[in-house]
N, CA, C and O of each residue as an XYZ file, in Angstrom:
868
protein
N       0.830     -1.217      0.000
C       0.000      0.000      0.000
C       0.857      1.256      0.000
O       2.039      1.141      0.321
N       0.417      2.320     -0.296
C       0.911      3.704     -0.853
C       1.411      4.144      0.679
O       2.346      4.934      0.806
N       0.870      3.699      1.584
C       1.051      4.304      2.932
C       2.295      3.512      3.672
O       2.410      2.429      4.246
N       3.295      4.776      3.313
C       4.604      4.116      3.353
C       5.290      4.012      4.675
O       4.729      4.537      5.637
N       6.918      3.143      4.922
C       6.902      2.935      6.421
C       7.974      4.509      6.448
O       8.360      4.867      7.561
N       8.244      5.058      5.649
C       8.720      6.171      5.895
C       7.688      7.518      6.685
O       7.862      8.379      7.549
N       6.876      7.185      6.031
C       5.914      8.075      6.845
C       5.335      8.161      8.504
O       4.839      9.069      9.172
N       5.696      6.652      8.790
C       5.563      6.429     10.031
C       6.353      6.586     10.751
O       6.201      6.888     11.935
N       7.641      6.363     10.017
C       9.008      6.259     10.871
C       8.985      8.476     11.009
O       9.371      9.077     12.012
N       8.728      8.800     10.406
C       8.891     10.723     10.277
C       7.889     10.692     11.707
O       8.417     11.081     12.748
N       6.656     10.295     11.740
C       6.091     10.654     12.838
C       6.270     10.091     13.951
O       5.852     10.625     14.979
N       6.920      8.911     13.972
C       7.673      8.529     15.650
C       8.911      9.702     15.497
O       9.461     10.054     16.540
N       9.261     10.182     14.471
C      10.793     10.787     15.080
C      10.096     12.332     15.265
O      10.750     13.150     15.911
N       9.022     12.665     14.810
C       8.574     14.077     15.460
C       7.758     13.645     16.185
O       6.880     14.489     16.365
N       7.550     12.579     16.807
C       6.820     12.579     18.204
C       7.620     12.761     19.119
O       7.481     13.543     20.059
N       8.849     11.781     18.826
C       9.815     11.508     19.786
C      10.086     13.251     20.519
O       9.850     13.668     21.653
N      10.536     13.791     19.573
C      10.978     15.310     20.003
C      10.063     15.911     20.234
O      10.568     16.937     20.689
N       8.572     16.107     20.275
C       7.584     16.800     21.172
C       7.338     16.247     22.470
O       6.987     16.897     23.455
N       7.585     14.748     22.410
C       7.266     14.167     23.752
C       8.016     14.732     24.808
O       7.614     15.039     25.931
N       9.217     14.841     24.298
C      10.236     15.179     25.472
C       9.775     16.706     26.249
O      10.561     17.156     27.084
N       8.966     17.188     26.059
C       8.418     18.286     26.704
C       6.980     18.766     26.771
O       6.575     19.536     25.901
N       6.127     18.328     27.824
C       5.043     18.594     27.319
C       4.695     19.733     27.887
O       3.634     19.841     28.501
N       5.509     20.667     27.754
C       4.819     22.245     27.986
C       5.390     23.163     27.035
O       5.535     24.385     27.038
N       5.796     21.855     25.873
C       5.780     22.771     25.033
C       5.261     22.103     23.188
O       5.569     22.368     22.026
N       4.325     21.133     23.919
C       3.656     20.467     22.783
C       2.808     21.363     22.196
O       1.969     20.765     21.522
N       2.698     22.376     22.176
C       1.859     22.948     21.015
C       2.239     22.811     19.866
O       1.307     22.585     19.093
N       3.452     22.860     19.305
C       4.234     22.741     18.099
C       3.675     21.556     17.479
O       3.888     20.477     18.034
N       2.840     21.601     16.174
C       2.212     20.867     15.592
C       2.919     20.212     14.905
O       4.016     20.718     14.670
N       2.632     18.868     14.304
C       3.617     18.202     13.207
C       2.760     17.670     12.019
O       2.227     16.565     12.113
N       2.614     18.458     10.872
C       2.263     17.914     10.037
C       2.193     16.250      9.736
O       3.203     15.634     10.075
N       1.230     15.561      9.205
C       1.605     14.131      8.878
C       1.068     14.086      7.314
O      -0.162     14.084      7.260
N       1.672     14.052      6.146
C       0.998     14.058      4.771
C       1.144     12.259      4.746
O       1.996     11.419      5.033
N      -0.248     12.299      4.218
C      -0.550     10.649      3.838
C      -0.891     10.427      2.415
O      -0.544     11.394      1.736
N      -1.420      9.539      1.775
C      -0.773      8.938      0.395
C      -2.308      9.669     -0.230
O      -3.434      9.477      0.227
N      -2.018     10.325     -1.108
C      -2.908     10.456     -2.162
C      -3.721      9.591     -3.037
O      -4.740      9.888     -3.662
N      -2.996      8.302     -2.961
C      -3.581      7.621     -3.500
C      -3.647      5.669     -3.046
O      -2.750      5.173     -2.364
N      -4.337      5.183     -3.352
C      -4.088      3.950     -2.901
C      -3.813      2.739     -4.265
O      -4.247      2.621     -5.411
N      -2.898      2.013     -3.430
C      -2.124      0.766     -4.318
C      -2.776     -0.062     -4.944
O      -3.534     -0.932     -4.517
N      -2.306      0.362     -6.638
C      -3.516     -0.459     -7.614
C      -3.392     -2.556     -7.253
O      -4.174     -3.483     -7.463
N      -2.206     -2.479     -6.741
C      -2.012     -3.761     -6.532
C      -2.566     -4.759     -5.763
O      -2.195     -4.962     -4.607
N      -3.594     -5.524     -6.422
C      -4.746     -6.113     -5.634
C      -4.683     -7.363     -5.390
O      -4.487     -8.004     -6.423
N      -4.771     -8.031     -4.406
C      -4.387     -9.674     -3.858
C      -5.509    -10.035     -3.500
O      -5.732    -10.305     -2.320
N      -6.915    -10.152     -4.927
C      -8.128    -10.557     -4.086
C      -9.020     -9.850     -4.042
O      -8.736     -8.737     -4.486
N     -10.427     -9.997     -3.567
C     -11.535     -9.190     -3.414
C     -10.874     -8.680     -1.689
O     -11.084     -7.661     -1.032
N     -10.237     -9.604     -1.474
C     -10.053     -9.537      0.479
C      -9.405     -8.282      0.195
O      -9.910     -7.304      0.746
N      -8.409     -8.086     -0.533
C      -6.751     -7.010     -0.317
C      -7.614     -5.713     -0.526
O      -7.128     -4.711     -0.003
N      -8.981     -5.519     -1.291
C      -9.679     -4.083     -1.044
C     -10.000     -3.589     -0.050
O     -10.470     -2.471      0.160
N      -9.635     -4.831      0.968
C     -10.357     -4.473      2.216
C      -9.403     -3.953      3.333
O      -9.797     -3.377      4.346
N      -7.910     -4.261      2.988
C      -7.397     -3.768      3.853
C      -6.665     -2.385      3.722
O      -6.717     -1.629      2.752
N      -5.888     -2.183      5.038
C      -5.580     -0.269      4.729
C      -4.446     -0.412      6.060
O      -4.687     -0.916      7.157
N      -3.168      0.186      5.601
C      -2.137      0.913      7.241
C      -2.813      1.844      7.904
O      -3.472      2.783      7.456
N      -2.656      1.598      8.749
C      -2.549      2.858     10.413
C      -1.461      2.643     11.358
O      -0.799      1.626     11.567
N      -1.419      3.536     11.768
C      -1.026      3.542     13.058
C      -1.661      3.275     14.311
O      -2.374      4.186     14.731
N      -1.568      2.210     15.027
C      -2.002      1.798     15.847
C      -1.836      1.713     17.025
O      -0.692      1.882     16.603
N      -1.767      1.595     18.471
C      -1.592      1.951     19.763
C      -2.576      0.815     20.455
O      -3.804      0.783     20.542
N      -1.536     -0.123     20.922
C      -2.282     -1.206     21.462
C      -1.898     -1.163     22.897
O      -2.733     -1.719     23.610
N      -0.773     -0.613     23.593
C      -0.707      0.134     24.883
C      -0.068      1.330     25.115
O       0.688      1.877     24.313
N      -0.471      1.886     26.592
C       0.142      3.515     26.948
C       1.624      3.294     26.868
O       2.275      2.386     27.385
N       2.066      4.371     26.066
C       3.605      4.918     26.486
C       4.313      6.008     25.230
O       3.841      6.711     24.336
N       5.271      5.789     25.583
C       5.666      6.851     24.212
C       5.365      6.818     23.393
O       4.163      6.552     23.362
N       5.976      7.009     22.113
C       6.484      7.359     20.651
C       6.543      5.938     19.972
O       6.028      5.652     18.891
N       7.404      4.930     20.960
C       7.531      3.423     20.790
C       6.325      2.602     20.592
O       6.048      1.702     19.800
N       5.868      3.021     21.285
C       5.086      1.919     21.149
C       3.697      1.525     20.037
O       2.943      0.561     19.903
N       3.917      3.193     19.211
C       2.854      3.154     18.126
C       3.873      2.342     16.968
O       5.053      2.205     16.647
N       2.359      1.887     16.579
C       2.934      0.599     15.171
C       2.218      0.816     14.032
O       1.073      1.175     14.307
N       2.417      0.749     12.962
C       2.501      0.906     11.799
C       1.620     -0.379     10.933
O       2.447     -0.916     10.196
N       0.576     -0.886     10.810
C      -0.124     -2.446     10.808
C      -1.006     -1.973      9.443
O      -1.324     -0.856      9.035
N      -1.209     -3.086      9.023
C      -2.494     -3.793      7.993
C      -3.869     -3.715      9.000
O      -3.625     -4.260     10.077
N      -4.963     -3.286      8.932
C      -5.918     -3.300      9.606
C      -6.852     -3.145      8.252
O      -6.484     -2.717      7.158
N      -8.315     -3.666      8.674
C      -9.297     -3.830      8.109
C      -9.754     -2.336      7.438
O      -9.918     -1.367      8.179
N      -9.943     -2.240      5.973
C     -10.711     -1.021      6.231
C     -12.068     -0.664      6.432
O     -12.913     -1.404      5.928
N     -12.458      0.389      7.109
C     -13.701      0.642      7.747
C     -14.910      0.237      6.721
O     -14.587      0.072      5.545
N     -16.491      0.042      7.145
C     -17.069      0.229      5.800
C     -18.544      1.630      6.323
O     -19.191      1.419      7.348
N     -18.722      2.423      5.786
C     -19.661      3.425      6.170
C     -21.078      2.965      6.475
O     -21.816      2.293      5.754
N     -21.251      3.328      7.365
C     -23.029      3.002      8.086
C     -23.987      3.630      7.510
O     -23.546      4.248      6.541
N     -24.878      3.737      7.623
C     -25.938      4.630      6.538
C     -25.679      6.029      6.692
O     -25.584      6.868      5.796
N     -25.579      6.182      7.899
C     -25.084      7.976      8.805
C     -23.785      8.697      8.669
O     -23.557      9.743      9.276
N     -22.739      7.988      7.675
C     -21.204      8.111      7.900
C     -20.920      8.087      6.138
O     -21.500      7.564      5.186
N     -19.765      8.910      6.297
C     -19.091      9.057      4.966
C     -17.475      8.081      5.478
O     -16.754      8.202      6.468
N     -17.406      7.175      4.316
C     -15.756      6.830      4.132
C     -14.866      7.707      3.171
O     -14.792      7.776      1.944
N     -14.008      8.562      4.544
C     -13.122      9.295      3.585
C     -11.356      8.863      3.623
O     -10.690      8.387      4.541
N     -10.962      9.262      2.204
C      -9.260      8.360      2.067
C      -8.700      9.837      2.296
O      -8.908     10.756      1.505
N      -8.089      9.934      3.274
C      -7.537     10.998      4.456
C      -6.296     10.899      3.366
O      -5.795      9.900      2.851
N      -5.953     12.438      3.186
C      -4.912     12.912      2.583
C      -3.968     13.604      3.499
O      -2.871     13.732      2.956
N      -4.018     14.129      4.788
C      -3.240     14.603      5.843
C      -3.697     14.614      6.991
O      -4.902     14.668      7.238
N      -2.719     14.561      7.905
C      -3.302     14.753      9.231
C      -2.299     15.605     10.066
O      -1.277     16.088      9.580
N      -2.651     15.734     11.259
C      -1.412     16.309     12.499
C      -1.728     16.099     13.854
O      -2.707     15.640     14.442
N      -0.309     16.696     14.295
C      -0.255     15.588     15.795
C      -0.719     17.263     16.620
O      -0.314     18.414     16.458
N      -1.736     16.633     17.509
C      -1.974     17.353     18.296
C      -1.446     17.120     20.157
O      -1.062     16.066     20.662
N      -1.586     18.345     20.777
C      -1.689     17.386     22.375
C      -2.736     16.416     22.571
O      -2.564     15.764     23.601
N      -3.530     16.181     22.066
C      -4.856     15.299     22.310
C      -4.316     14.007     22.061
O      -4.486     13.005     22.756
N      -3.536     14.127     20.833
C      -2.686     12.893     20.424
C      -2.047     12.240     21.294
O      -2.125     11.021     21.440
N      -1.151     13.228     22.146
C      -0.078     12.711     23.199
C      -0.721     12.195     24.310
O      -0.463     11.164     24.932
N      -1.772     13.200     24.533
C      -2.319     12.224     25.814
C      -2.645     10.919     25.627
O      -2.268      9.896     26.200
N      -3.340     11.098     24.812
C      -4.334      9.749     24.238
C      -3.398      8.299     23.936
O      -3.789      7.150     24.142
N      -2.229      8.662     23.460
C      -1.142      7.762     23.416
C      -0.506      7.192     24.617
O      -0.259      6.001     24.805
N      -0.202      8.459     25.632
C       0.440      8.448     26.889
C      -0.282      7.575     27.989
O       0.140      6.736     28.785
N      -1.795      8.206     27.672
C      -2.851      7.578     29.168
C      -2.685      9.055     29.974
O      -3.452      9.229     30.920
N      -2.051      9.761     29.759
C      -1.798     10.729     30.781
C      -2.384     12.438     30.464
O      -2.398     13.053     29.397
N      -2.682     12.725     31.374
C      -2.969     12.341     32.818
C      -3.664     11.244     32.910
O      -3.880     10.725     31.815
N      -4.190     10.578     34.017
C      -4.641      9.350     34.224
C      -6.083      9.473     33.797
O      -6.704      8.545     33.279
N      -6.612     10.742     34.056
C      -8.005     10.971     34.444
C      -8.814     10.784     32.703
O     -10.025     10.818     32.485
N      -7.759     10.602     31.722
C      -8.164     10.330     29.729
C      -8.552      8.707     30.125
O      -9.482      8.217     29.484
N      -7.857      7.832     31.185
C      -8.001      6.737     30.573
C      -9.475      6.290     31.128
O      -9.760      5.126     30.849
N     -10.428      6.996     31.845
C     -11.876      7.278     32.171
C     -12.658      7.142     30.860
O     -13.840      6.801     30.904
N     -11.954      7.434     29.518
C     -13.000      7.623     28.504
C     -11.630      6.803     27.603
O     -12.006      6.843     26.432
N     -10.284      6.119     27.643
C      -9.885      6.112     26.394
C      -9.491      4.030     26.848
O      -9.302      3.074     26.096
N      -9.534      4.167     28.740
C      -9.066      2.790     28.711
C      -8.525      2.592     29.798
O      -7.386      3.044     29.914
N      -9.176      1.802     31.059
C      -8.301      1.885     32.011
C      -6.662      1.374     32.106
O      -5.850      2.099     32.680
N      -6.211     -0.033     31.450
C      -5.523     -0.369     31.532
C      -4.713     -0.590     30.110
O      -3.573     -1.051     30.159
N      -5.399     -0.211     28.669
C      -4.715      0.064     27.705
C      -6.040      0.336     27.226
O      -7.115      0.059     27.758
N      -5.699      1.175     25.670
C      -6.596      1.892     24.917
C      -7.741      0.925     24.719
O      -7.610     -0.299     24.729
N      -8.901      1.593     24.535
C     -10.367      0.708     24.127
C     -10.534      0.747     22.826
O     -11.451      0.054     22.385
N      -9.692      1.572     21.832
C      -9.678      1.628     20.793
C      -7.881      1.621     20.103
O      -7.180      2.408     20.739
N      -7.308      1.064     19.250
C      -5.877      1.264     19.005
C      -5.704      2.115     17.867
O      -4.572      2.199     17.389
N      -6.611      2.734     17.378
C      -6.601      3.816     16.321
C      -6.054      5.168     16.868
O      -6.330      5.437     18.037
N      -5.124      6.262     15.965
C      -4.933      7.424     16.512
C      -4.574      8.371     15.778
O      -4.445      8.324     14.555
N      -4.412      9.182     16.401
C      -5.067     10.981     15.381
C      -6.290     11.300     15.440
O      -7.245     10.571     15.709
N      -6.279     12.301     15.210
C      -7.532     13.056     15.175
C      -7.870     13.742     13.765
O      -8.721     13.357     12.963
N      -6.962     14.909     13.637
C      -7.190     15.781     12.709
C      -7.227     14.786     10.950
O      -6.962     13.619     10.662
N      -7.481     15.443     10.502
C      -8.032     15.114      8.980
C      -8.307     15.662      8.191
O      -8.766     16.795      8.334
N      -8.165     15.166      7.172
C      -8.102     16.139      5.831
C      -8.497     15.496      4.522
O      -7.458     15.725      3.903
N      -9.225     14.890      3.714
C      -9.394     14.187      2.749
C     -10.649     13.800      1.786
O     -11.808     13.912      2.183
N     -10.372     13.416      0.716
C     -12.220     13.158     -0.169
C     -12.887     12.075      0.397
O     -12.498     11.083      1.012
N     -13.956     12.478      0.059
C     -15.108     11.391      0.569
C     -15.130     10.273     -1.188
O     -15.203     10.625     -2.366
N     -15.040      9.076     -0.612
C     -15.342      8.238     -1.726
C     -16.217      7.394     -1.644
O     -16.440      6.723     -2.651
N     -17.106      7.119     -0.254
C     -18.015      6.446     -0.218
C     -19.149      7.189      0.790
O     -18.649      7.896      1.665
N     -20.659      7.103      0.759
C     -21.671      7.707      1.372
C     -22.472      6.599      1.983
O     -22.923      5.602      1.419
N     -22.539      6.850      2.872
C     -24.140      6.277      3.707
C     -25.580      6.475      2.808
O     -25.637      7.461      2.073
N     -26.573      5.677      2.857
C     -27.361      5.772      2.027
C     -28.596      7.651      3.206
O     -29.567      8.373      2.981
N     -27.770      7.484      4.081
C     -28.441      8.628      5.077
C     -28.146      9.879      4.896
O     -28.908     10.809      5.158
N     -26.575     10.023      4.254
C     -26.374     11.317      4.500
C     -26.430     11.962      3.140
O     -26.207     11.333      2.105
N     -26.796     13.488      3.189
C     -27.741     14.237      2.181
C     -26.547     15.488      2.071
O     -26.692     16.260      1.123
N     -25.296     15.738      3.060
C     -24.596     17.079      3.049
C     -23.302     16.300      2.137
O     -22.776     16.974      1.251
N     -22.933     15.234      2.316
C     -21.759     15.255      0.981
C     -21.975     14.243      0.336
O     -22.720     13.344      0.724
N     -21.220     14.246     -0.972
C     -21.369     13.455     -1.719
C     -19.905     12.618     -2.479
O     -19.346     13.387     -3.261
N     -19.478     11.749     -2.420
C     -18.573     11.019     -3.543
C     -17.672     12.633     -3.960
O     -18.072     13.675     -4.478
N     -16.491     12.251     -3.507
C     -15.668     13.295     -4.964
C     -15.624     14.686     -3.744
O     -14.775     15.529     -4.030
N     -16.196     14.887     -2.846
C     -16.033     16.309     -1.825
C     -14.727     16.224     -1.560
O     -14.007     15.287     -1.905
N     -14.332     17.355     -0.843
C     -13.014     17.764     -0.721
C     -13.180     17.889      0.896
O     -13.808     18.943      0.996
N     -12.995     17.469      2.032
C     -13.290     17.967      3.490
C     -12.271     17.540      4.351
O     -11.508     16.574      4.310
N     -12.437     18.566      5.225
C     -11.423     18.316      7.018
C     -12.889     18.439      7.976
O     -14.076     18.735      7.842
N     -11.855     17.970      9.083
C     -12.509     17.836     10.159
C     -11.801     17.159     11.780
O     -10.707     17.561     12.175
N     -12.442     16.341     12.400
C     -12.042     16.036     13.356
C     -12.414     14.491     13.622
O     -13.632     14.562     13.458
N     -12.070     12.702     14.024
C     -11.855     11.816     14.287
C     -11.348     11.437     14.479
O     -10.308     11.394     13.823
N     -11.514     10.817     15.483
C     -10.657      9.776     16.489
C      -9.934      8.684     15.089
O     -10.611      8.298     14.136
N      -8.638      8.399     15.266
C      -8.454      7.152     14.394
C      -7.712      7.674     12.949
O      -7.253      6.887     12.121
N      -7.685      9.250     12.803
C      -7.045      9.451     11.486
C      -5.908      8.914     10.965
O      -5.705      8.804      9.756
N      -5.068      8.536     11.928
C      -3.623      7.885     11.193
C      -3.847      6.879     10.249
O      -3.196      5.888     10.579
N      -4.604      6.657      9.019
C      -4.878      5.517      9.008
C      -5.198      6.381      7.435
O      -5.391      7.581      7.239
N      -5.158      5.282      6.519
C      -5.867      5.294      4.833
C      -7.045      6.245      4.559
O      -7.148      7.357      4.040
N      -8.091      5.153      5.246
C      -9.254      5.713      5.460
C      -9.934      5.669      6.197
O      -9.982      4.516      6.626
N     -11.115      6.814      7.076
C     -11.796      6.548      7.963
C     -13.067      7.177      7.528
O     -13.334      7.960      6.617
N     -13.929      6.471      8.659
C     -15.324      7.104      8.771
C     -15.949      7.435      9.171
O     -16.092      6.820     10.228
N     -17.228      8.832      8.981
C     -16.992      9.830      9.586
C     -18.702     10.480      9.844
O     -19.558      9.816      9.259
N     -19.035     11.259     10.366
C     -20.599     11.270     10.644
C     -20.237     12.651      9.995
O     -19.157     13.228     10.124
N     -21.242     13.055      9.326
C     -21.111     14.531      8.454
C     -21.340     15.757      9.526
O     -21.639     16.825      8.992
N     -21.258     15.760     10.738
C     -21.200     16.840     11.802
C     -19.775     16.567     12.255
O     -19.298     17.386     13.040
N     -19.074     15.608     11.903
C     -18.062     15.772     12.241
C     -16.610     16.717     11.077
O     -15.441     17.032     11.297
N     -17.227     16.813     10.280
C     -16.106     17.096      8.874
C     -16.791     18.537      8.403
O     -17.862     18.955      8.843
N     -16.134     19.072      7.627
C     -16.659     20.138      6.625
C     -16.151     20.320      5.446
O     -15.054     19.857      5.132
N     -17.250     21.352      4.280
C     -16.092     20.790      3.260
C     -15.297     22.239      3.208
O     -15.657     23.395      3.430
N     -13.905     21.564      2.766
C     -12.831     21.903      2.653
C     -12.825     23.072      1.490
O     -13.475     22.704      0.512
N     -12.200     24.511      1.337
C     -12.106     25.267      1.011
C     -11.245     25.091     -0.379
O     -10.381     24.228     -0.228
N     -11.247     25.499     -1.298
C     -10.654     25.358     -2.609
C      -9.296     25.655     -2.297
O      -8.407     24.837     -2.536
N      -9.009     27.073     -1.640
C      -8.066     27.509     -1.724
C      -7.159     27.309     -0.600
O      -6.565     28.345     -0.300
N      -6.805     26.068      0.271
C      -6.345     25.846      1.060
C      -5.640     24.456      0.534
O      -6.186     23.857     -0.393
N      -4.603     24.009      1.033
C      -4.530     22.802      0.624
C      -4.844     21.275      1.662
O      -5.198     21.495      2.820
N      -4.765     20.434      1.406
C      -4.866     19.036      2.070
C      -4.101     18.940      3.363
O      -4.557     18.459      4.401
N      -2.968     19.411      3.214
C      -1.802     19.488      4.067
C      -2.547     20.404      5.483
O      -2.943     20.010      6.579
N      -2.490     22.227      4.631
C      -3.328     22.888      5.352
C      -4.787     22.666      6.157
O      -5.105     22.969      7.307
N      -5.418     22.122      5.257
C      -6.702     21.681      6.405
C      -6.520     20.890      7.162
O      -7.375     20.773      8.039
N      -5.462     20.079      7.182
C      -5.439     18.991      7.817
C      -4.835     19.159      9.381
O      -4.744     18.232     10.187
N      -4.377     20.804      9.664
C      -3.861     20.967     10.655
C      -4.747     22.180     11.545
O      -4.158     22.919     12.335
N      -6.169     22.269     11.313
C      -6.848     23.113     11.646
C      -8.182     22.717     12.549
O      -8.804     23.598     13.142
N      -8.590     21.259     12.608
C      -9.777     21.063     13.327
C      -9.635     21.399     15.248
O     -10.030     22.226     16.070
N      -9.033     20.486     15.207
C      -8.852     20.844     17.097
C      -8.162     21.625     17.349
O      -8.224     21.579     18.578
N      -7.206     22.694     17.025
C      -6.528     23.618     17.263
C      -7.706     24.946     16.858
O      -8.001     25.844     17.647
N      -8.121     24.838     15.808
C      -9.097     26.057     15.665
C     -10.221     26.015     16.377
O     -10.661     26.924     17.081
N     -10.923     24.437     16.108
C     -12.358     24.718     16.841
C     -12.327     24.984     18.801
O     -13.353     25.236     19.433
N     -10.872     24.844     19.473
C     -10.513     25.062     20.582
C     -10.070     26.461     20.873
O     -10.198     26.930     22.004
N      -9.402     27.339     19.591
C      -9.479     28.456     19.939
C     -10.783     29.345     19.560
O     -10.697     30.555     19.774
N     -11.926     28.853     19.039
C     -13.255     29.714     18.576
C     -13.640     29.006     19.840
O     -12.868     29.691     20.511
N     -14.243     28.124     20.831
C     -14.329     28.038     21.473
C     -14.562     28.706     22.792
O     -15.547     28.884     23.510
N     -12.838     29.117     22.864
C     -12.303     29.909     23.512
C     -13.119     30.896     23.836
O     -13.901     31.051     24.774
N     -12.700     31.815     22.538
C     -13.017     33.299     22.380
C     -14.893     33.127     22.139
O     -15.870     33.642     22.683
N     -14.782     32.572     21.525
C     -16.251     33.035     21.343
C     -17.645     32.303     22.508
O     -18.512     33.009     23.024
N     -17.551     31.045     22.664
C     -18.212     30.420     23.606
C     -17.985     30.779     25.386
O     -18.786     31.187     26.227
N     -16.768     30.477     25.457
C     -16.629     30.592     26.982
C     -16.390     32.508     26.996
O     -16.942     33.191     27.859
N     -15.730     32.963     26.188
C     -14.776     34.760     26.384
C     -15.652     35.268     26.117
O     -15.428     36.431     26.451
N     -16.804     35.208     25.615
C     -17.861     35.978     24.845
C     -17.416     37.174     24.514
O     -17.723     38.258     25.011
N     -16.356     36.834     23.276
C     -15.867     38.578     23.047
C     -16.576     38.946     21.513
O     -16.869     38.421     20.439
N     -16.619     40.226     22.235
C     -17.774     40.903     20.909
C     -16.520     42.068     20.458
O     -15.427     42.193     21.012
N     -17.000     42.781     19.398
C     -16.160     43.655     18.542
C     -16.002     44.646     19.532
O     -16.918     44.994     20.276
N     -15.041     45.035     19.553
C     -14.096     45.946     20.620
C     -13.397     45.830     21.582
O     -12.489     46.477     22.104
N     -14.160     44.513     21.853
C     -13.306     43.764     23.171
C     -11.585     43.313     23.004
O     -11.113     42.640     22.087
N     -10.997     43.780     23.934
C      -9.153     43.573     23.732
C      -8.965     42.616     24.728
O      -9.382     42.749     25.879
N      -8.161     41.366     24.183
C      -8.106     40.131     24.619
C      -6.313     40.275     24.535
O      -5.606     41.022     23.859
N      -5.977     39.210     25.536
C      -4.680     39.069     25.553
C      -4.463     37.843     25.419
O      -5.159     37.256     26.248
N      -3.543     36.748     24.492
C      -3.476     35.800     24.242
C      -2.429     34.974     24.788
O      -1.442     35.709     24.824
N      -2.152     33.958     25.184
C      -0.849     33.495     26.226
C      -0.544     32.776     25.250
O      -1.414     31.969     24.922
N       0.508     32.782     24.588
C       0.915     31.544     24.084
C       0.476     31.709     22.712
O       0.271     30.629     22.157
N       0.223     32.972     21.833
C       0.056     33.565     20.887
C       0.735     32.770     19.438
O       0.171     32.731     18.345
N       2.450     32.005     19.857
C       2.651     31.158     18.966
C       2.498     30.050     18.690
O       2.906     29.520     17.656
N       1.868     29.511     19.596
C       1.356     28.100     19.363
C       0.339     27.430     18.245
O       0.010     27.928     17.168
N      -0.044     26.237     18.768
C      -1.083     25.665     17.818
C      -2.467     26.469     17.454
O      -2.847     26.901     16.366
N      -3.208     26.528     19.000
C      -4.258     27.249     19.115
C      -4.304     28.796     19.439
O      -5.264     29.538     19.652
N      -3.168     28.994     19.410
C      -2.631     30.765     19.729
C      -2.787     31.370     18.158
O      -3.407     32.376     17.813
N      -2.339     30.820     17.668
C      -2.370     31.115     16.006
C      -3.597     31.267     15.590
O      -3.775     32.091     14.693
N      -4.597     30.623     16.054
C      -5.927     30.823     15.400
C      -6.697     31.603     16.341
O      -7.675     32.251     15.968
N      -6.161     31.564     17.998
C      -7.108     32.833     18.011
C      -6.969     34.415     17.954
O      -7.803     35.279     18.226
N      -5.545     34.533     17.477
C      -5.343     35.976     17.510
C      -6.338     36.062     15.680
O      -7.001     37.073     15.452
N      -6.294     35.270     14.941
C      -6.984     35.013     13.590
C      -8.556     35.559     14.244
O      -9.038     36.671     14.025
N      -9.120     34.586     14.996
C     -10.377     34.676     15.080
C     -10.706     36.245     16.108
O     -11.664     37.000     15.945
N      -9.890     36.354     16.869
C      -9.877     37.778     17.794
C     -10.193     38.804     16.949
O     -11.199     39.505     17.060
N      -8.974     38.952     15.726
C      -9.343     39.759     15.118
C     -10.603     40.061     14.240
O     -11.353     41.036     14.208
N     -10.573     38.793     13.482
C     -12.179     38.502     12.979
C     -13.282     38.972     13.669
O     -14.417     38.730     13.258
């Protein structure tokens, strides 16, 4: 498959170097994934499978693996999309780590309940639920799911949006939880309205970047 072990090996070695500090994991790491998938077919079965990255227990950088896993198939409510980028967020690290303890309440007491990971996303939809009515085959969208490291995933259409012409794959792919955490921010919890002067901590970071964007907006 197109989803090469170089690509995996780039994101253990920029994990490795965010891990080592987590007060200063904002620093995002791009992950570009394969545009396309491997005409080379072993079978009706070999359509079915797809790489991820996988996380079958807590700990570093090490212990994510690189595997053949099944690929997903869409529910009536869900789009299957072939993810063209993703990025590592802190959500990532925890979720990998177990840590703080109080993630493994929802991710696993004693190892993950799920071994899929990433979040962010970026990619076309190539297959539809017979339910959903907002995209169609051939869309261009980002968004946010659990499990992005991976070929393809699937996705409930409140979770994704479509993707802007003028941005690229790469680019959207590093904007769901970092942006929708700084609109959040400012707009849900800060309730800042036009005139209001906000001071931003951490202005260069992941989510610092988008809300001095949205502040100003």
């Amino acid at each position: 498959p197109a989803f090469s072990q170089s690509v995996f090996v780039g994101l253990r070695s920029r994990a490795h170097s965010t891990w080592r500090s987590s007060s200063r994991f904002q620093t995002r790491a791009l992950l570009q994934l394969p545009r396309t998938y491997s005409t080379a077919r072993m079978g009706a079965e070999a359509e079915k499978q797809m790489k991820a990255v996988v996380c079958k227990q807590y700990g570093g950088p090490e212990v994510l693996e690189l595997a053949t896993v099944r690929q997903p198939e869409p529910k009536d409510n869900e789009v299957l999309i072939r993810v063209h980028a993703s990025s590592v967020n802190p959500y990532d690290r925890y979720m990998v780590l177990g840590k703080p303890y109080i993630v493994r309440l929802i991710a696993g007491l004693f190892k993950p309940k799920s071994q899929g990971t990433g979040c962010d996303l970026a990619g076309e939809v190539v297959a539809a639920g017979k339910d959903v009515n907002e995209f169609q085959i051939g869309d261009k969208v980002f968004g946010r799911r659990p499990g992005a490291y991976a070929e393809y995933i699937c996705a409930q259409p409140d979770q994704i949006v479509q993707k802007p012409a003028c941005i690229s794959f790469e680019e959207a792919g590093g904007v769901a939880i970092a942006g929708v955490t700084a609109l959040q921010g400012l707009r849900d919890l800060g309730k800042v309205q036009k005139g209001t002067r906000v001071l931003i901590n951490g202005a260069s970071g992941g989510v610092g970047t988008f809300a001095i964007q949205v502040a100003k907006a």
